[in-house]
C-alpha positions in Angstrom: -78.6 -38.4 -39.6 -78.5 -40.9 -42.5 -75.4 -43.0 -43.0 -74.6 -44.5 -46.4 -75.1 -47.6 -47.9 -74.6 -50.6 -46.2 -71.2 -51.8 -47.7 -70.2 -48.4 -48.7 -66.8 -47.2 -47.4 -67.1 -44.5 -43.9 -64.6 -42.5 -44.3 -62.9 -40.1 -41.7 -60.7 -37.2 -41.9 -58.6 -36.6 -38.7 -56.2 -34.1 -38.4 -53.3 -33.5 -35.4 -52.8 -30.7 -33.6 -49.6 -28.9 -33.9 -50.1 -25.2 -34.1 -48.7 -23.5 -36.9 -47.9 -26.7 -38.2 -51.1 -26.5 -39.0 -50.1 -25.5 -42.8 -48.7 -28.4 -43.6 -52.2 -30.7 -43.4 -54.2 -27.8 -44.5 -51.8 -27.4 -48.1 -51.9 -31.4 -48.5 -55.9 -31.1 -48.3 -55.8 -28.3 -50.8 -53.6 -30.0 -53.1 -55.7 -32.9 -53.0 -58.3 -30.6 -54.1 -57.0 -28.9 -56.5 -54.6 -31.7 -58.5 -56.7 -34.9 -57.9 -60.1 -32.8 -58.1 -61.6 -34.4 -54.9 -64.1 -33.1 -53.0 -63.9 -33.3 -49.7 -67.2 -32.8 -47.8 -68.4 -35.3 -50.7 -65.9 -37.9 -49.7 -65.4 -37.8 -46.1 -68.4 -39.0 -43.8 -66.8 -38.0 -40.4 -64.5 -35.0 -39.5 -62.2 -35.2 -36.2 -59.4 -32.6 -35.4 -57.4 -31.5 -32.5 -56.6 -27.9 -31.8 -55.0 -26.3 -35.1 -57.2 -29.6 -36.3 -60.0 -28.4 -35.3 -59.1 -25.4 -37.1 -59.6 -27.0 -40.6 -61.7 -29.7 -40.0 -64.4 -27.1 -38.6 -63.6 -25.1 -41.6 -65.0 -27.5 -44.0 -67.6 -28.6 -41.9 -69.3 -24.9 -41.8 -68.4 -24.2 -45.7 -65.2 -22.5 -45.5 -62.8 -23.5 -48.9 -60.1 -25.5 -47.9 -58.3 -22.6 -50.1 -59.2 -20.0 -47.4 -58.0 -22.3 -44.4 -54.6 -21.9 -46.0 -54.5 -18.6 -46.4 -55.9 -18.1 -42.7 -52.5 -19.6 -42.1 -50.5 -18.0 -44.1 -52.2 -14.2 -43.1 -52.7 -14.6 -39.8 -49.9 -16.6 -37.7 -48.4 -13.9 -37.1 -51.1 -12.2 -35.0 -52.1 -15.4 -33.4 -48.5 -15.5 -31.1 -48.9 -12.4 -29.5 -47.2 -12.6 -26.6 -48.1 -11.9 -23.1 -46.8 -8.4 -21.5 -45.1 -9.4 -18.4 -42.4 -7.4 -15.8 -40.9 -11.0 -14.8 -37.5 -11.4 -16.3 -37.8 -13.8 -19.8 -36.3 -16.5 -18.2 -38.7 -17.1 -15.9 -41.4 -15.2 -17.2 -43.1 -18.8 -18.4 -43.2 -19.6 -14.6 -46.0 -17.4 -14.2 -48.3 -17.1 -17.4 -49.1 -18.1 -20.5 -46.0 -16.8 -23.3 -49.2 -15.9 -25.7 -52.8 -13.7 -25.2 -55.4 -15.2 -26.8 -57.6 -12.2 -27.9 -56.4 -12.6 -31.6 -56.9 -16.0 -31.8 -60.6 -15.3 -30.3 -61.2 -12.5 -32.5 -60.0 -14.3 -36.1 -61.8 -17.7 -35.1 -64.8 -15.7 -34.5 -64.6 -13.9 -37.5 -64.3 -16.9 -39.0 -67.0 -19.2 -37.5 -69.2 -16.1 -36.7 -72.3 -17.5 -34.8 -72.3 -20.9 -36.1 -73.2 -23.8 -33.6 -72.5 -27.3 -33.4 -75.8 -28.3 -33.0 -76.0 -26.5 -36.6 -73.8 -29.2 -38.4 -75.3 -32.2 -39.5 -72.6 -34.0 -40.4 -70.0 -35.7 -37.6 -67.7 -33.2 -36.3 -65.4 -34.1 -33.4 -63.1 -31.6 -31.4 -61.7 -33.1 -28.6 -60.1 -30.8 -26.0 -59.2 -31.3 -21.7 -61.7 -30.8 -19.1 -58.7 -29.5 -16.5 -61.5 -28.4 -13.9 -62.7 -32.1 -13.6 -59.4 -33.8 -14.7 -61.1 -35.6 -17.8 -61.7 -35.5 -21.5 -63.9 -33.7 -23.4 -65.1 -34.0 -27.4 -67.5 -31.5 -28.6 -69.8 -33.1 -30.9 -71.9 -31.9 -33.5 -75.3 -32.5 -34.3 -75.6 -36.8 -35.4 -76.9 -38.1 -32.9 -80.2 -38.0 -31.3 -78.3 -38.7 -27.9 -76.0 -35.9 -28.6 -77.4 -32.8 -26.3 -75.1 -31.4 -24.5 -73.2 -29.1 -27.4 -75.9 -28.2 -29.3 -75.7 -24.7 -28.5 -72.1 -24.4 -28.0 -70.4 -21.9 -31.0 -68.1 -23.7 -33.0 -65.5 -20.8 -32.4 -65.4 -21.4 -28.7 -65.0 -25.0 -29.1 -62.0 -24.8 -31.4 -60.5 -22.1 -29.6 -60.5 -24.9 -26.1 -59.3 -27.6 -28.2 -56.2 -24.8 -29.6 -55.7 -24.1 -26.0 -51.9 -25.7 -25.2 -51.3 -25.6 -21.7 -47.9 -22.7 -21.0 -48.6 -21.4 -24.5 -52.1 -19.8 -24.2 -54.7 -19.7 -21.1 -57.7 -22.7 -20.6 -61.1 -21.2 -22.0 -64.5 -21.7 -20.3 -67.1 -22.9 -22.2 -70.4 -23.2 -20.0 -69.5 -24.5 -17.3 -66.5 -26.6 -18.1 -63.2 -25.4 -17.7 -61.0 -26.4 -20.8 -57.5 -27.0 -22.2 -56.3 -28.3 -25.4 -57.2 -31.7 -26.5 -54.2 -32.7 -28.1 -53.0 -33.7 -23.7 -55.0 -36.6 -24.7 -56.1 -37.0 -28.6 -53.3 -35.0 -30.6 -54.3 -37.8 -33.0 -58.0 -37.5 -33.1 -58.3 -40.6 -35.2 -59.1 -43.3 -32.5 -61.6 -41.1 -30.9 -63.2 -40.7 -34.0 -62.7 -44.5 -35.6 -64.5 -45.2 -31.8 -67.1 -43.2 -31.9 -68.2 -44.2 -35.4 -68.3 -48.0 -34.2 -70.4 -47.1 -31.0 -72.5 -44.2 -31.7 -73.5 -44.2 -36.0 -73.0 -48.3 -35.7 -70.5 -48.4 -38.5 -68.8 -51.6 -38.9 -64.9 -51.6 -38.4 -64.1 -53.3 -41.8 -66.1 -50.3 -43.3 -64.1 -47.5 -41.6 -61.1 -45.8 -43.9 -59.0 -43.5 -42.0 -56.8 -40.5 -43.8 -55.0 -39.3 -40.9 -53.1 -36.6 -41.7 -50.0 -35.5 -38.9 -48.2 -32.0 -38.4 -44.5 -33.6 -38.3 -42.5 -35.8 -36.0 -39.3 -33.9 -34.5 -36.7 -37.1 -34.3 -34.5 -35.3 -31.5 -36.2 -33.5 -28.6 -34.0 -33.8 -25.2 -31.0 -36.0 -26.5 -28.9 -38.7 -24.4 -26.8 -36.6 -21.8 -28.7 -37.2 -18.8 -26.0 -35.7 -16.6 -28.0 -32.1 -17.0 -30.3 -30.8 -14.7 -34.0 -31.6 -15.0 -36.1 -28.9 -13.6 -38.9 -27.8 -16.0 -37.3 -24.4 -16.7 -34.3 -26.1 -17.7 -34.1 -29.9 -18.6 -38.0 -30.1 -19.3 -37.8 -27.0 -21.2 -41.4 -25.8 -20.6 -42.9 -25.6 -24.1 -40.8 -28.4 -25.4 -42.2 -30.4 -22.9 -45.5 -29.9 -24.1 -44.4 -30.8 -27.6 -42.9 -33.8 -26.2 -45.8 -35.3 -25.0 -48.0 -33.9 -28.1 -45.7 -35.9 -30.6 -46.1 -38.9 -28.3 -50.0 -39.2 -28.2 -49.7 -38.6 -32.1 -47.7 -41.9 -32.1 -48.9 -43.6 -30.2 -52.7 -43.5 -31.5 -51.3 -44.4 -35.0 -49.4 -47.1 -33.4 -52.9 -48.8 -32.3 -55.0 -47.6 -35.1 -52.0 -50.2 -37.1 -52.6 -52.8 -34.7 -56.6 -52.9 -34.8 -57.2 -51.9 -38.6 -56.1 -53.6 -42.0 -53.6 -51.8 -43.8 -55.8 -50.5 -46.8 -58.3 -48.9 -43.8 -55.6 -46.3 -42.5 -53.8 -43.5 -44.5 -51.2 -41.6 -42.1 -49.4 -38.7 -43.8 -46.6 -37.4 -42.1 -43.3 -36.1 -42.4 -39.9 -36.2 -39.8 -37.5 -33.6 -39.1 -33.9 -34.0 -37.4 -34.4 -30.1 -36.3 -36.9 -28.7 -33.8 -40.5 -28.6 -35.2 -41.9 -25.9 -32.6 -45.6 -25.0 -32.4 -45.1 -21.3 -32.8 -43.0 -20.6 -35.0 -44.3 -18.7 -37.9 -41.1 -17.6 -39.4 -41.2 -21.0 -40.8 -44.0 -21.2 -43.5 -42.6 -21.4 -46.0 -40.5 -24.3 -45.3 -43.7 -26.0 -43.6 -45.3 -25.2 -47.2 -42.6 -27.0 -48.9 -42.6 -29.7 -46.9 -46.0 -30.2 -47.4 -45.6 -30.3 -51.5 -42.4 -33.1 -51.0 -45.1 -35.3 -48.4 -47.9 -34.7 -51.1 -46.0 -35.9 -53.7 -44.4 -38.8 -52.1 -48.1 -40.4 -51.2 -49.7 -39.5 -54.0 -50.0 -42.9 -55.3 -51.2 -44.0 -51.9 -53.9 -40.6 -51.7 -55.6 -42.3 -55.0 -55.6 -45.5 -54.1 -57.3 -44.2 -50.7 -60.1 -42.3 -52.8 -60.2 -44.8 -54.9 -59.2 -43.0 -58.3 
C-alpha cells in the first residue's frame, strides 16, 4: 500500500483488551469524534487491538461508526456472558470448563463483520491473539504488505473472536489450522507489536511514529499482602482473577517500554485506575465504565489535541 509523505506523522491506534471494559476506549474514541470533530480512519495510519480491541479497531477498519461500536456494547454485553450449563457444583465448576459459551459472541461478531476478510482491508490492521497448539504468538494481519499471505482469506469475525478468546472465560477457537486463545497472554497492549511492525515491515522511521494507546483500566489491588492464605488456583489464584492479573501486567508493562524507547510527544496512553475490582465480565457495570470514560476524556483533553494536532 502507499504510505504518506515522507516526514508526515504515522500514526497508530492501539487498543487493550479487557472485555467489557471495552466501553470505556470505545466512548473516549466517540467523544473524540463527536466534540473535537476528528476523523478517525483519516487520522490514524495503522490499527492494532487485542481481544475486545480487536473489537473496535476492526470496526473502523471495515466501516462500522465508532457510534455503533458503543452501542454494540451497550446492547449486547449482556448476551455475550452467557454462561456455560454445567452439573459440577459452582465452586469447582471453573475446574472443568469455560464459565461462558461462545455462540453469542460468534453470532453478533458475525453479524457484525459478515463475510469480510482481512485480505479485504487495505489499510494495517493487527489482532494479535495465542497460538496454544504450537505454544507461540500469532497477529492476523490485513492486507499491507506484499509478504503478508497467510490471512488473506481468514474472516475478520473469526479472527477477533480468537483474539476475545480469554483462557477459563470462553473456549480457544480454530482458525485453519491453528489452534488459538486470546492475545491479550502476550500483547493486552497491542502497541509495541504494532510500533514494531510499522518499523520493520512499512519501513516507517521511529521518530515518525505517534502512538494513542488507549487502556481499559488498571485495578490497584488484586491479591493483597497476607500471604499466610492458601495459594491453589481455586482459591489464592482465584481462577479468572488470575487471568486479569497477568492481563493488567502485559498492559504495563508494554507502556513501560514504549516510555523507555519513544520521546514523550510520540506516545499518548489513556487510562484510568480503580482501588475496587475492574473484572472482565461484568456488565452490570456500564454505566459506571461510561462515566469513567467522560472524567478520563475530559482530563486529557488538552493532551488528545495536542496529539491531533488541533
Amino acid at each position: 500500500m502507499s504510505i504518506e509523505k515522507e516526514n508526515q506523522t504515522f500514526n497508530i491506534l492501539a487498543i487493550d483488551g479487557g472485555g467489557i471494559r471495552g466501553i470505556v476506549p470505545a466512548h473516549i474514541l466517540n467523544s473524540i469524534v463527536g466534540k473535537l470533530n476528528i476523523n478517525l480512519n483519516d487520522n490514524f495510519q495503522m490499527l492494532a487491538g487485542t481481544s475486545t480491541g480487536s473489537i473496535i479497531v476492526a470496526g473502523l477498519a471495515c466501516g462500522v461508526s465508532i457510534e455503533n461500536i458503543v452501542n454494540l456494547y451497550k446492547s449486547l454485553g449482556e448476551k455475550i456472558f452467557v454462561k456455560n450449563e454445567s452439573y459440577w457444583p459452582k465452586n469447582i465448576k471453573p475446574a472443568f470448563h469455560s464459565l461462558y459459551n461462545n455462540t453469542n459472541l460468534k453470532k453478533i461478531l458475525k453479524e457484525t463483520f459478515g463475510d469480510i476478510k482481512l485480505g479485504d482491508i487495505k489499510k494495517p490492521l493487527l489482532i494479535p491473539s495465542t497460538d496454544i497448539g504450537n505454544g507461540g504468538v500469532h497477529v492476523f494481519k490485513s492486507n499491507y504488505c506484499k509478504h503478508l499471505t497467510r490471512d488473506m482469506d481468514v474472516l475478520v469475525c473469526d479472527a477477533v473472536l480468537a483474539s476475545c478468546s480469554a483462557p477459563t472465560f470462553f473456549d480457544p477457537t480454530s482458525v485453519g489450522e491453528y489452534a488459538l486463545a486470546d492475545g491479550g497472554l502476550w500483547a493486552n497492549n497491542p502497541s509495541l507489536a504494532a510500533f514494531i511492525d510499522a518499523q520493520r515491515r512499512l519501513n516507517i522511521p521511529a521518530d515518525r511514529i505517534k502512538i494513542l494507546s488507549v487502556g481499559t483500566g488498571h485495578a490497584k489491588s488484586f491479591y493483597g499482602t497476607d500471604l499466610e492464605k492458601k495459594w491453589g488456583l481455586l482459591n489464592g489464584w482465584q481462577r479468572q482473577e488470575f487471568i486479569s492479573f497477568i492481563l493488567s501486567l502485559q498492559s504495563q508493562s508494554t507502556h513501560n517500554y514504549l516510555q523507555l524507547i519513544m520521546k514523550e510527544d510520540q506516545l499518548l496512553r489513556l487510562n484510568f485506575e480503580s482501588d475496587l475490582p475492574l473484572p472482565l465480565d461484568d456488565y452490570t457495570a456500564a454505566n459506571d465504565l461510561f462515566s469513567r470514560a467522560d472524567k478520563l476524556f475530559t482530563y486529557e483533553t488538552e493532551n488528545i489535541k495536542a496529539f491531533f494536532n488541533c
